[in-house]
N, C-alpha and C positions, 0 to 999 in steps of 0.2 A: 174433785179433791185429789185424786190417786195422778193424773195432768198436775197439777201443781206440785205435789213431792217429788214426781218423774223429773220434772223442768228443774225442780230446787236442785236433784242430783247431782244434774247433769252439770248447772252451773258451780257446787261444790266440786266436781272432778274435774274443771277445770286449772285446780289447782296439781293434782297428782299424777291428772294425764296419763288413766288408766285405760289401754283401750278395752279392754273385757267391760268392763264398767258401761264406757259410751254404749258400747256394742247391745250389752244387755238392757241397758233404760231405753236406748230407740227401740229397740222391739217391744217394751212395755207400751212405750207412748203408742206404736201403729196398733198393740193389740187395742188399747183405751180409747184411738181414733175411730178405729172398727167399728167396734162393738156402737159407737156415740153416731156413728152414720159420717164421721168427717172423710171423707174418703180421699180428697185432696194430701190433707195432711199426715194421713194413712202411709201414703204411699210416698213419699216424701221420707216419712221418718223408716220404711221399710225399705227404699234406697240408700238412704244412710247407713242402714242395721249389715244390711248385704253388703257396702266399700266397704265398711269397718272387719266385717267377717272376713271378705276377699284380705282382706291386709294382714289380719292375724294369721290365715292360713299359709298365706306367702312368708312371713314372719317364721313361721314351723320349718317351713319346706328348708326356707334358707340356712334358719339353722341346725338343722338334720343333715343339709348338705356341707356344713363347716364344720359340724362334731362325728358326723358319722353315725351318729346316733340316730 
């Protein structure tokens, strides 16, 4: 059940194309693949979770180095 609202999410932020959002429902889903023994798709959605994180943080850096901030 908690796979299917995960998935429902992800396909409603398709629209708003948040990455926080993605970021945090793939790590929902790999914790729900875990815990369910799917380990394929575990790790799948815990590659995902980490480009999405690699990107937000590069996203920071870059703009800490344009504001100075």
């Amino acid at each position: 059940m908690a796979r299917k609202y995960a998935k429902g999410f992800l396909k409603y932020n398709e629209k708003f194309k948040n990455p926080v959002i993605d970021t945090d429902m793939h790590h929902v889903l790999f914790r729900i693949d875990s815990v369910q023994g799917n380990y394929e798709a575990a790790l799948k959605s815990y590659k995902k979770e980490m480009e999405l994180r690699k990107s937000l943080l590069q996203a920071e850096k870059d703009a800490h180095i344009v504001t100075g901030k």
